[in-house]
Each structure stands twice: as structure tokens, then as C-alpha cells.
RONUBA-51438 format. One record per residue: residue in three letters; x, y, z of N, C-alpha, C, CB in turn. Coordinates in steps of 0.05 Angstrom, whole numbers, padded with zeros to 5 digits, always signed. Each point is the difference from the previous one (the first is absolute). Glycine has a CB too. Layout:
ALAXYZXYZXYZXYZ;...
This chain:
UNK+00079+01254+00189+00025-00010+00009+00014+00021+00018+00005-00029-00041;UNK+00014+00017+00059+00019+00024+00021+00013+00013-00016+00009-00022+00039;UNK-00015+00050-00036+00021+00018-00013+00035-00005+00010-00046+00036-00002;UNK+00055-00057+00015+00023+00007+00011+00028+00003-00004-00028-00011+00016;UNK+00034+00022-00013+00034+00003-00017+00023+00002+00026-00019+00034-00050;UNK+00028-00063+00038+00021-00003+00024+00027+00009-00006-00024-00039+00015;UNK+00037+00046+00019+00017+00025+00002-00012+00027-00006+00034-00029-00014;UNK-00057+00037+00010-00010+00032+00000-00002+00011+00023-00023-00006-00034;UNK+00035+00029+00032-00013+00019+00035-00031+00013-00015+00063+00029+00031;UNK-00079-00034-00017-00023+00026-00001+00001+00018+00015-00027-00023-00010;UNK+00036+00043-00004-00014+00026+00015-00022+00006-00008+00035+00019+00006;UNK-00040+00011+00026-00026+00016-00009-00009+00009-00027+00009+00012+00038;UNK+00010-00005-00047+00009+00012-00031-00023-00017-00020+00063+00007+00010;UNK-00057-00024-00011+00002-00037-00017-00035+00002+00009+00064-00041+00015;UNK-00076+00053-00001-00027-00015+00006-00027+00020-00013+00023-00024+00052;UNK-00032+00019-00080-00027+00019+00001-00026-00006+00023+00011+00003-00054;UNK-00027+00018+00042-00020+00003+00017-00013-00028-00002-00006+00053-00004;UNK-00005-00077+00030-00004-00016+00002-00036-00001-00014+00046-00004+00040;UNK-00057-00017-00060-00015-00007-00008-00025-00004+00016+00035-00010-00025;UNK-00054+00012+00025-00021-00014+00013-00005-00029-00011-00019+00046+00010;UNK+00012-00056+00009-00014-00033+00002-00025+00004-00022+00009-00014+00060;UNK-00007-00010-00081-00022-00002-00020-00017-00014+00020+00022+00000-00049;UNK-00051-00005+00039-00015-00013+00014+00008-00038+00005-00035+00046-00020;UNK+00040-00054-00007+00016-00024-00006+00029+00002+00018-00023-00004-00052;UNK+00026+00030+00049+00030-00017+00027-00014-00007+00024+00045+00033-00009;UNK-00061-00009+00024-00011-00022+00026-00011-00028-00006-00014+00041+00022;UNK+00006-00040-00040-00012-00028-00011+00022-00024+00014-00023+00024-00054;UNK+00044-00016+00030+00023-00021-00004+00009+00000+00034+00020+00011-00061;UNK-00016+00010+00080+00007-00007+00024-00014-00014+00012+00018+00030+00001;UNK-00046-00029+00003-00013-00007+00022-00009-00029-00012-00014+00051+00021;UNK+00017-00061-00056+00007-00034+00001+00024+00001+00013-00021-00019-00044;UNK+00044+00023+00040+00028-00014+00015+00005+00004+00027+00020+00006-00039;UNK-00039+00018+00052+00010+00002+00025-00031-00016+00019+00040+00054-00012;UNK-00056-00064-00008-00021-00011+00014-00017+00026+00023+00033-00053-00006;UNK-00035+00079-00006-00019+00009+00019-00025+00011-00004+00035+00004+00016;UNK-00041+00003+00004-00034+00002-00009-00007+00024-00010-00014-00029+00034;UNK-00019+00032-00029-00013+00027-00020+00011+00015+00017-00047-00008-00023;UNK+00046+00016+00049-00001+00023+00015+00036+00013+00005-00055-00022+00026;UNK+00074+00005-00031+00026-00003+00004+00008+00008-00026+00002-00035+00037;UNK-00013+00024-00063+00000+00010-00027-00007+00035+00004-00018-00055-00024;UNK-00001+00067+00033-00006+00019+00001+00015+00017+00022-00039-00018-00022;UNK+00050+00010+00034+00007+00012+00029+00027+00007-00021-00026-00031+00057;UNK+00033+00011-00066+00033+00011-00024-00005+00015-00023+00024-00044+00007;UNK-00048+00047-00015+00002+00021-00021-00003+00020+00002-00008-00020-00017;UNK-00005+00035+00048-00004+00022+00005+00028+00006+00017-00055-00002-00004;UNK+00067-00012+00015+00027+00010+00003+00014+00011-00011-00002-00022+00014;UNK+00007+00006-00040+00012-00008-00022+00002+00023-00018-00016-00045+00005;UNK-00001+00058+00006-00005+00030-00021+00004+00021+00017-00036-00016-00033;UNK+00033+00014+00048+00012+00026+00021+00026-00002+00009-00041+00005+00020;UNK+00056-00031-00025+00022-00005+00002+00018+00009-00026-00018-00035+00033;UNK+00008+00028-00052+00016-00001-00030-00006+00033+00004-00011-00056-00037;UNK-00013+00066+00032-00001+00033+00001+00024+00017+00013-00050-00008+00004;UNK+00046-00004+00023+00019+00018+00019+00038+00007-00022-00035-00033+00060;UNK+00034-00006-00058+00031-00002-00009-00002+00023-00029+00013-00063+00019;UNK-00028+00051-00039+00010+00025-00025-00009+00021+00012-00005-00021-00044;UNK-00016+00032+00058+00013+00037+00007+00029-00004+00014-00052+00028+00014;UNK+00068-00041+00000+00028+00001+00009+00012+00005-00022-00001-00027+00035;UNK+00004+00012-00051+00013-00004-00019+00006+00028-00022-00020-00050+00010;UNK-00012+00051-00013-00006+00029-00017+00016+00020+00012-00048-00008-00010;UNK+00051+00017+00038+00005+00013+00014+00032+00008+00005-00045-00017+00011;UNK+00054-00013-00009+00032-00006-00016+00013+00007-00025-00010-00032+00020;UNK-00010+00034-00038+00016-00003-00021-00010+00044+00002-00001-00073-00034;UNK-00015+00079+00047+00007+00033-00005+00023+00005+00033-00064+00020-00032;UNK+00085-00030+00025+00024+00002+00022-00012-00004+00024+00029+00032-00023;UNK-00047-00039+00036+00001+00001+00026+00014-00027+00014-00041+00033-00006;UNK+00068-00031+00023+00011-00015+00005-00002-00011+00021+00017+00016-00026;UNK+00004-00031+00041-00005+00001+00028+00020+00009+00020-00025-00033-00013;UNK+00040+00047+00002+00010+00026+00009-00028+00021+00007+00049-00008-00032;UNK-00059+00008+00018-00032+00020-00008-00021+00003+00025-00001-00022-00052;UNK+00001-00015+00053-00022-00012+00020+00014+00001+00031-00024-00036-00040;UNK+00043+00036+00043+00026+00000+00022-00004+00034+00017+00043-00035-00040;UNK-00044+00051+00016+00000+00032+00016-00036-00002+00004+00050+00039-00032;UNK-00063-00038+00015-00024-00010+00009-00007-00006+00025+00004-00013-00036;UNK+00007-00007+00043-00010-00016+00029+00019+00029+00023+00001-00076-00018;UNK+00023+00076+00012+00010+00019+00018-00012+00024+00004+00035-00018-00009;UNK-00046+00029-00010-00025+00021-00001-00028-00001+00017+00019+00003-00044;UNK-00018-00023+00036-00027-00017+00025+00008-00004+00023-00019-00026-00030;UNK+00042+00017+00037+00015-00001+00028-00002+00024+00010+00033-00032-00010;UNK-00023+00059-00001+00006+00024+00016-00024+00009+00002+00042+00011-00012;UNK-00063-00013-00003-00029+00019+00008-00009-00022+00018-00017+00032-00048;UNK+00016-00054+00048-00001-00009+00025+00008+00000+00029-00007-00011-00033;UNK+00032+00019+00034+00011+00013+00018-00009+00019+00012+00025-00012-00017;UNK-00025+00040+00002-00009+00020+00001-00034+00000+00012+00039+00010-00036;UNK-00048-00029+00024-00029-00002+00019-00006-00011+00016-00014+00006-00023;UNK+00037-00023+00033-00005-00006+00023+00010+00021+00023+00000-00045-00021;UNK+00020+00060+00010+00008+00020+00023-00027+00026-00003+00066-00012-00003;UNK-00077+00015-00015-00017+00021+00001-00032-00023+00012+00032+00044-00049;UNK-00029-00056+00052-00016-00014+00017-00004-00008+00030+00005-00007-00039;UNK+00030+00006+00037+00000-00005+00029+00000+00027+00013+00025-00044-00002;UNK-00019+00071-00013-00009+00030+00013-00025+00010+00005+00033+00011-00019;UNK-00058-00022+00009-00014+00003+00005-00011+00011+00026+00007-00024-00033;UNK-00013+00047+00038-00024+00006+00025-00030-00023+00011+00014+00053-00023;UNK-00022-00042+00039-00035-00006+00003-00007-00001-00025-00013+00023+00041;UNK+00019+00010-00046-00023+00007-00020+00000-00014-00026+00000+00042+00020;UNK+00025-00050-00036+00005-00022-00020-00007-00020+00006+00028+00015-00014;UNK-00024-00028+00044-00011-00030+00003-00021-00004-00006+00020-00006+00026;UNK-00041+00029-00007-00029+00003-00014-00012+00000-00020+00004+00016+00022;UNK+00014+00006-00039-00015-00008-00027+00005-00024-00014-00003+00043-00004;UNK+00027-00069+00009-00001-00011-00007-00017-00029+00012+00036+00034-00018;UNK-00037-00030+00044-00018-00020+00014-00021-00008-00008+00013+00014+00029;UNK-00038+00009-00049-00018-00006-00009-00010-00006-00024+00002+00015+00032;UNK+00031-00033-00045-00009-00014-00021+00019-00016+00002-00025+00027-00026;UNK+00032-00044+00050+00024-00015-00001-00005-00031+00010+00027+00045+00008;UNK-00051-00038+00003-00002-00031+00015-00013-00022-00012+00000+00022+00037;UNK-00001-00015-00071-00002-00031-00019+00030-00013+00008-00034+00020-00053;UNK+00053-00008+00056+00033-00013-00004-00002-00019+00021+00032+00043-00016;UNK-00046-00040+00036-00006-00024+00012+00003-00033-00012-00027+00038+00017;UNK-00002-00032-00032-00008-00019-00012+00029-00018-00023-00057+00033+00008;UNK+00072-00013-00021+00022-00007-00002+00026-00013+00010-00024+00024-00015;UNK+00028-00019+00039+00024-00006+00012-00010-00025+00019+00023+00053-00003;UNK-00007-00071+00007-00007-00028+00013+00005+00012+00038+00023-00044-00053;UNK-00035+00025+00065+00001+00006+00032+00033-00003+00006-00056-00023+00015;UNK+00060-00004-00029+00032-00007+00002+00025+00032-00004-00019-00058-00028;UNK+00009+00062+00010+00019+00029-00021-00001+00016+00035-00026+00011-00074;UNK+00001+00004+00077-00005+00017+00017+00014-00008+00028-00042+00009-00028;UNK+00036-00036+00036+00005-00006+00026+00034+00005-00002-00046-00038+00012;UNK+00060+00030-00035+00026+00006+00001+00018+00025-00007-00011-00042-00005;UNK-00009+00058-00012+00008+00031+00002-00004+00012+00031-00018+00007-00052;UNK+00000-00015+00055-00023+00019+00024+00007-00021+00028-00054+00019-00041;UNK+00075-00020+00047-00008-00026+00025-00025+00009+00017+00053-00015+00009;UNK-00065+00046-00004-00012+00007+00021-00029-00016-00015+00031+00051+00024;UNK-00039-00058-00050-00021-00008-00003-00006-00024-00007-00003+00036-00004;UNK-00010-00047+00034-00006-00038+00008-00027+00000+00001+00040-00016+00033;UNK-00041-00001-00049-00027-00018-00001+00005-00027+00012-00016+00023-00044;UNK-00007-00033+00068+00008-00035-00004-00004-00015-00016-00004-00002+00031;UNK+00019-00009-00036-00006-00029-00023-00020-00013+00004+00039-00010-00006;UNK-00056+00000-00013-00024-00022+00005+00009-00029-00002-00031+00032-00020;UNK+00016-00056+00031+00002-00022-00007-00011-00009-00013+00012-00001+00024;UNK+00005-00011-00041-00008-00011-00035+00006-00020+00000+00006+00031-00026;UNK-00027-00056+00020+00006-00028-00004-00005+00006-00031-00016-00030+00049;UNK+00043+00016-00064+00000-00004-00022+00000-00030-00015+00016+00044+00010;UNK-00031-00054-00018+00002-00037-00003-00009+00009-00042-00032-00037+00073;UNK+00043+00016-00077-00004-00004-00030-00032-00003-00001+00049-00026-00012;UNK-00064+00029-00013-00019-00008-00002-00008-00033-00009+00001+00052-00005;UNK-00019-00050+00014-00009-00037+00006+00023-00010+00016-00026-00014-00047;UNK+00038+00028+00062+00026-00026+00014-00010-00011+00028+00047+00027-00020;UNK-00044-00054+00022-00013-00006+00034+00009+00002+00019-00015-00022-00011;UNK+00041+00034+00002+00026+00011+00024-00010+00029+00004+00050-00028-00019;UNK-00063+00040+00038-00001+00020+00021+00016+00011+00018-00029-00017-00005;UNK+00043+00039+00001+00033+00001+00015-00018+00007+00028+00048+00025-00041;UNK-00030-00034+00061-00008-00002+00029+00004+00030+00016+00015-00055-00002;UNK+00005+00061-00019+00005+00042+00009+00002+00013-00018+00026+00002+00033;UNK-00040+00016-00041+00008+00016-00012+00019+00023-00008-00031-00020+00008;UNK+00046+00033-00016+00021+00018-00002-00007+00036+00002+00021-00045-00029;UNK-00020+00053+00046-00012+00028+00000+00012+00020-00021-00007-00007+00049;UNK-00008+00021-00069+00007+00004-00014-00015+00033-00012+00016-00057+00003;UNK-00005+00077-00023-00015+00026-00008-00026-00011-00019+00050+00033+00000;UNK-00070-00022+00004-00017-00010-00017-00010+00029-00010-00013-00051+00023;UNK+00025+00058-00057-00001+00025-00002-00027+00013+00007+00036-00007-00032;UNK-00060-00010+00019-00029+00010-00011-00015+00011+00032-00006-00043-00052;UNK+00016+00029+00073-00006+00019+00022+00017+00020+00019-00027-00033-00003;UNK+00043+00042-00017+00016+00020+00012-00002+00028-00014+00030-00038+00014;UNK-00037+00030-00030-00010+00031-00029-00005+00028+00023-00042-00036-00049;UNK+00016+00031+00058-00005+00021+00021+00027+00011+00019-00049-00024+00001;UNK+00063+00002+00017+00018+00006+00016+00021+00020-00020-00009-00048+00032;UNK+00017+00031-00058+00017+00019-00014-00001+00027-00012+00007-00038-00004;UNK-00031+00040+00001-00011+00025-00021-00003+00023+00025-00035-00032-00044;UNK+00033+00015+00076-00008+00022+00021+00037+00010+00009-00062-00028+00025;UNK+00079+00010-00028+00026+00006-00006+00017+00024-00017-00013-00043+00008;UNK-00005+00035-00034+00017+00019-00016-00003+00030-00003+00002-00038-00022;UNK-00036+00038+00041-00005+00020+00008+00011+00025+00012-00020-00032-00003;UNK+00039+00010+00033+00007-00002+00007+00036+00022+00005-00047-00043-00011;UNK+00053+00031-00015+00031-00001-00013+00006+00005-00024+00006-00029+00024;UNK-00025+00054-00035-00007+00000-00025+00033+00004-00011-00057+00020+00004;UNK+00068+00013+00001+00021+00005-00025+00025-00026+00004-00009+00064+00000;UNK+00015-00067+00026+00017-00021+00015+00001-00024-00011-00009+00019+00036;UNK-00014-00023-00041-00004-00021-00007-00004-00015-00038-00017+00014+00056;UNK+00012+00019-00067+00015-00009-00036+00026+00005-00002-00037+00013-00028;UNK+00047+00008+00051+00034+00000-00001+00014-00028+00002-00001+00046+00025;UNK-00017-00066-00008+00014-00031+00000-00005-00010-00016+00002-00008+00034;UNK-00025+00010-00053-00008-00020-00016+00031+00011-00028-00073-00006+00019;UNK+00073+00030-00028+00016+00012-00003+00023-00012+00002-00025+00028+00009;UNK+00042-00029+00016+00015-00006+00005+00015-00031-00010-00021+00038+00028;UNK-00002-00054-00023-00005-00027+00000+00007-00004-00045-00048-00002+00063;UNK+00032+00017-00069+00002+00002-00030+00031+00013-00009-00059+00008-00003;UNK+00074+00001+00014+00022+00019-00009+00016-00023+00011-00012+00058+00002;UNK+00010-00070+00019+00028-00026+00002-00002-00012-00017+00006-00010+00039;UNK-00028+00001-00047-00006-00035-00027+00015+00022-00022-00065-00039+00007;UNK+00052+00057-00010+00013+00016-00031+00028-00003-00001-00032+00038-00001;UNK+00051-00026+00022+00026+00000+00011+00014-00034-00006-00018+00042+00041;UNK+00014-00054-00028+00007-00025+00001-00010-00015-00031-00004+00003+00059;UNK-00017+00009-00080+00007-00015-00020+00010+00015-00014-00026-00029+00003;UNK+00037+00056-00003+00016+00013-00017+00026-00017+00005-00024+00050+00002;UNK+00030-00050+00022+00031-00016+00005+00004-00018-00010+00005+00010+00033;UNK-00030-00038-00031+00008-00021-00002-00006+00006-00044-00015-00033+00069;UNK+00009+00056-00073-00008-00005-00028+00021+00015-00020-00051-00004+00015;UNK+00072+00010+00002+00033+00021-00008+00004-00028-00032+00038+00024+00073;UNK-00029-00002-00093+00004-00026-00023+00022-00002+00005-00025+00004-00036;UNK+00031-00033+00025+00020-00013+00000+00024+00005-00023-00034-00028+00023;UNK+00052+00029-00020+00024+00002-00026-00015-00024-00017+00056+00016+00027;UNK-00048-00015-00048+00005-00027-00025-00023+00007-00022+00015-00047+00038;UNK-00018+00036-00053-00017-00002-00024-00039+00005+00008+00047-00041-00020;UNK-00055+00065+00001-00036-00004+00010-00013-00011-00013-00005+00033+00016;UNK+00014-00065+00003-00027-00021-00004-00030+00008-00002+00027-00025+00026;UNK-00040+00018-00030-00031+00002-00008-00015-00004+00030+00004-00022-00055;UNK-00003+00046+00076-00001-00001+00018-00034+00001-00001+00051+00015+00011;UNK-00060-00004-00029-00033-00002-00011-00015-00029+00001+00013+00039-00035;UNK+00006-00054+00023-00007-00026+00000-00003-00009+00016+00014-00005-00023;UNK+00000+00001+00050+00009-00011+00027-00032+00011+00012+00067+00004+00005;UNK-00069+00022-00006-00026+00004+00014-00017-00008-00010+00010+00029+00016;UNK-00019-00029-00040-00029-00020-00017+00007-00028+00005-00011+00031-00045;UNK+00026-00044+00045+00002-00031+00017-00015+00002+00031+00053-00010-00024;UNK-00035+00036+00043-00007-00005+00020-00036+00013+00009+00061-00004+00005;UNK-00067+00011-00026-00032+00005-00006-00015-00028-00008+00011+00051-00020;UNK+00003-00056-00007-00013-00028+00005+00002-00019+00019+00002+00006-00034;UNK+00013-00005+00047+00006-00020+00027-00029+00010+00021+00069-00001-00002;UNK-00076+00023+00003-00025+00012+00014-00018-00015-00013+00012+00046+00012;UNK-00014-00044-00033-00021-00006-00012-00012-00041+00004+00022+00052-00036;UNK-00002-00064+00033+00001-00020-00002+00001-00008+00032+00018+00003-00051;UNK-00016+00011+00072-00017-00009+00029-00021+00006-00001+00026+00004+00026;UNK-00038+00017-00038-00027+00012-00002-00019-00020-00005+00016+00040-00016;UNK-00007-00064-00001-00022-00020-00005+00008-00020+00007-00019+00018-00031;UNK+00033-00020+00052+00009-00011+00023+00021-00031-00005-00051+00026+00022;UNK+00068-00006-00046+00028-00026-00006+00027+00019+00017-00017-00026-00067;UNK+00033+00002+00063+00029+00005+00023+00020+00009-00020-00007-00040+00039;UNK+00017+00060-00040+00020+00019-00020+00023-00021+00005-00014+00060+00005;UNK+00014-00073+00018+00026-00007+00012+00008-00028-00009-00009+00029+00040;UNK-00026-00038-00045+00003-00027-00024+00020-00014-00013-00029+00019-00006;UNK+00040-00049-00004+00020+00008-00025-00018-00030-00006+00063+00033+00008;UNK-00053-00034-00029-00019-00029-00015-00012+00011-00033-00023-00021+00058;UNK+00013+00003-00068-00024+00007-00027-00017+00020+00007-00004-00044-00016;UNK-00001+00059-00002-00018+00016+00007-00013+00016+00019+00004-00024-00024;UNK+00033+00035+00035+00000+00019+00029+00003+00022-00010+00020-00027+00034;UNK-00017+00041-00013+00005+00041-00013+00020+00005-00022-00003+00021+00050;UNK+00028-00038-00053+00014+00007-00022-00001-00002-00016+00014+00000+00013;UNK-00029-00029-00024-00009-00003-00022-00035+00024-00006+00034-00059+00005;UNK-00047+00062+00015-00018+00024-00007+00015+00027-00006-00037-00023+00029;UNK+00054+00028-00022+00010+00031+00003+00014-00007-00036+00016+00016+00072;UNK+00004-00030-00081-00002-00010-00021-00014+00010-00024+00008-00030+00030;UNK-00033+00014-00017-00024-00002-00026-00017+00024+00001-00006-00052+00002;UNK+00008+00068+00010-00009+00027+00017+00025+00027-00022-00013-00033+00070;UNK+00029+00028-00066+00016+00031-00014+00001-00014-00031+00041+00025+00048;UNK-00040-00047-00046-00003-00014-00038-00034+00020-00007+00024-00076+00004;UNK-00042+00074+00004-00018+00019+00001+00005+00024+00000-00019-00026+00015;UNK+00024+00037-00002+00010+00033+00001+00014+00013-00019+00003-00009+00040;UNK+00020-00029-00048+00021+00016-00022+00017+00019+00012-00033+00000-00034;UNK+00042-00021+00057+00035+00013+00008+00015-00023-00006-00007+00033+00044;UNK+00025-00034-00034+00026-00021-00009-00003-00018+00033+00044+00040-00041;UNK-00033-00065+00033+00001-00017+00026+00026-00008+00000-00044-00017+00001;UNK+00063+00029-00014+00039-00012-00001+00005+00015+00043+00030+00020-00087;UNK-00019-00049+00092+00009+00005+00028-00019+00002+00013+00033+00018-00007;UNK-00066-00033+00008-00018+00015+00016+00002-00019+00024-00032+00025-00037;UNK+00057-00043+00037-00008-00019+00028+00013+00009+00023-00006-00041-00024;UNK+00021+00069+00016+00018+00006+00024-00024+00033+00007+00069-00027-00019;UNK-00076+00031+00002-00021+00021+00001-00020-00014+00022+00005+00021-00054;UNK-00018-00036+00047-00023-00012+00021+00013-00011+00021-00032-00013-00033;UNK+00060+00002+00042+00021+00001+00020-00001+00022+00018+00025-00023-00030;UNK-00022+00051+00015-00003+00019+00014-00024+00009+00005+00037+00007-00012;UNK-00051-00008-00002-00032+00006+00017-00007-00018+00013-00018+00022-00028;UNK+00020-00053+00030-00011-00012+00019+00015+00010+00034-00010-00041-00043;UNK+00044+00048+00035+00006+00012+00028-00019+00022+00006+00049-00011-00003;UNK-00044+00040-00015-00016+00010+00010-00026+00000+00013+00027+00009-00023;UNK-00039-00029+00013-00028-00009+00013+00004-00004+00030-00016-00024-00043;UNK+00033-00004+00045+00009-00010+00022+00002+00026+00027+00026-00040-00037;UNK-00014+00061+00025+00027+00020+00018-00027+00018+00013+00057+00007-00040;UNK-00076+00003+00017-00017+00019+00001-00030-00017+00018+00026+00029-00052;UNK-00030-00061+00058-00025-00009+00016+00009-00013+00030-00026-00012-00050;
């Protein structure tokens, strides 16, 4: 039965280390959610690297580490990032060099798109790509010119060659705004600490539950809320208030694709 107790706040506090899935719970899901062997399995191996992750948080919580904790953390990571990008962008020859000749896998990493818009000086032409559904008898009459990464590897890797220190100072760079911008948007809020733990294992299960290709965004019988539900009843957290909880992770979903 739902653990739920109405009018309760959950906090972080309020939540032990989350349970693993018995074999009979996937059971009991994959009769009610109707899915198959490979979708059954695709959620249990989640399911455990997911539940793992959350109790080391938790563990980790309860020996004080807060988010005040995790907050200087990231700002700590901000400034040595900084710092290497300016001792990057000082680089001589002779540093570029030695870094040139182990730099041009990052190629293979970074998309033509990324590059062409760091780097305006580096253009590739676009290819023409007719893209048509498979089996469809509709044949588009033009195709849309477009990056086709798998033959550009060479062009890029002869790039980064190219632009070695310059060019992890941007990547660098590129990583120190996203950090920046979710420290800001992640400033806590005054009022009561909701079970902000929770909100993210919803919005995990909401991953999970596209993964085998259902719509988080769903509402009806046997949509994400009623799985997310029958999902922490397993785990053995509390479900009091969880429809404004999956409210907020479905935005977040929304905000973050």
C-alpha cells in the first residue's frame, strides 16, 4: 500500500538509503506496465546504478556534507578552471608542442558544429544528405546540406592539431560558463528543505522511463506517476505530496530538452 501521509513535508532528512528492486518487483512492473524482456532488463540495470548512486548521496549527507559543501566545491572547480585556461592560453611553441602530440583524439570529441562556432576560421562544406524514413515512398526532391560527423574526424583531429593549447582553453572555457550559470540558477531558495533528493530520483526516473521509449509527459492509467509511485513504494521512501514533486520534475525535464 502507499505509504502516504497527507499534509506531510518530506525532507531530505525523512529519506533512508533507497532499497533495491526485488526480482518480483520488476516482475510486478513489467505485468502492469506491459513491458517486455529487454525493457524489463534495460530497468534493472539502471535501477541499480541509480538506487546505488542515490544511497552513496545520502550516506554522504548524513556525514554533513551539505550543499553549502557541494556549492564551494563547484566554485573550486570554477577557479582552477580559470586558472588553466589562462596558463593555457600563455603557452609558447614550445608548450603547444608538447601538447600537440597527444591532442588530436579531442577531435574526435568535439562536433564540426561546436568547432565551426568557436573557430569561425574552421569550414568544412556541408554534404548533401537525402534523409527519407525507412520503407517510405516519399523521396524528398532536395536534400538539406548538412555536417556529417563520421567524415570529418580526419578534418578535425588535423585541426586540433592545429590549435592545440587554444583550443582546451575553449573547451575550458565553454565548461566554466555551464558551471557558472548552474551555480546561479542553483542559489537556494529561502523556505523549508524539501526533499530536494527526491525531485532528482523522479527526474531520473523520468530518464528512465523514455529510455524504453514511454512519454514522462503522459497523464492517464498507468503513466509515469503512477510508475514513479510504485517505484519509491519499492525503495521505501514516502510518496505524501509526490504530485507536485513529479510537477516539478516534469518542468525540469521540459526546461532542460
Amino acid at each position: 500500500m502507499p505509504n502516504k501521509r497527507a499534509g506531510t513535508t518530506v525532507r531530505d532528512l525523512d529519506l533512508n538509503k533507497p532499497k533495491h528492486l526485488k526480482q518480483q518487483d520488476l516482475l510486478d512492473l513489467s505485468d502492469a506496465y506491459n513491458l517486455t524482456v529487454a525493457q524489463r532488463r534495460l530497468l534493472a540495470e539502471r535501477f541499480k546504478f541509480l538506487i546505488d548512486n542515490f544511497a552513496n548521496e545520502i550516506d554522504q549527507r548524513k556525514k554533513h556534507r551539505s550543499r553549502a559543501d557541494d556549492r564551494k566545491n563547484l566554485s573550486r572547480a570554477l577557479r582552477s578552471l580559470c586558472d588553466a585556461q589562462h596558463h593555457l592560453r600563455a603557452c609558447g611553441p614550445i608548450g603547444q608542442e608538447i601538447v600537440r602530440k597527444n591532442i588530436s583524439h579531442l577531435g574526435e570529441m568535439l562536433s564540426t558544429d561546436w568547432l565551426r562556432h568557436a573557430f569561425p576560421k574552421f569550414d568544412l562544406p556541408k554534404e548533401l544528405y537525402r534523409a527519407g524514413r525507412s520503407g517510405s515512398r516519399l523521396i524528398p526532391r532536395h536534400g538539406e546540406p548538412v555536417d556529417i560527423e563520421e567524415h570529418t574526424i580526419q578534418y578535425r583531429r588535423l585541426f586540433v592539431r592545429s590549435q592545440p593549447t587554444s583550443l582546451v582553453a575553449t573547451v575550458l572555457e565553454a565548461i566554466d560558463q555551464s558551471l557558472k550559470e548552474a551555480l546561479r540558477n542553483g542559489k537556494k531558495r529561502a523556505g523549508r528543505k524539501n526533499a530536494e533528493l527526491r525531485i532528482y530520483f523522479i527526474m531520473n526516473l523520468a530518464s528512465l522511463w523514455e529510455a524504453i521509449g514511454r512519454d514522462p509527459l503522459a497523464n492517464g492509467p498507468y503513466q509515469f506517476p503512477q510508475f514513479s509511485e510504485h517505484v519509491l513504494n519499492y525503495v521505501g521512501w514516502p510518496t505524501s505530496g509526490l504530485t507536485s514533486v513529479i510537477r516539478k520534475a516534469r518542468t525540469n525535464l521540459v526546461a532542460r530538452s
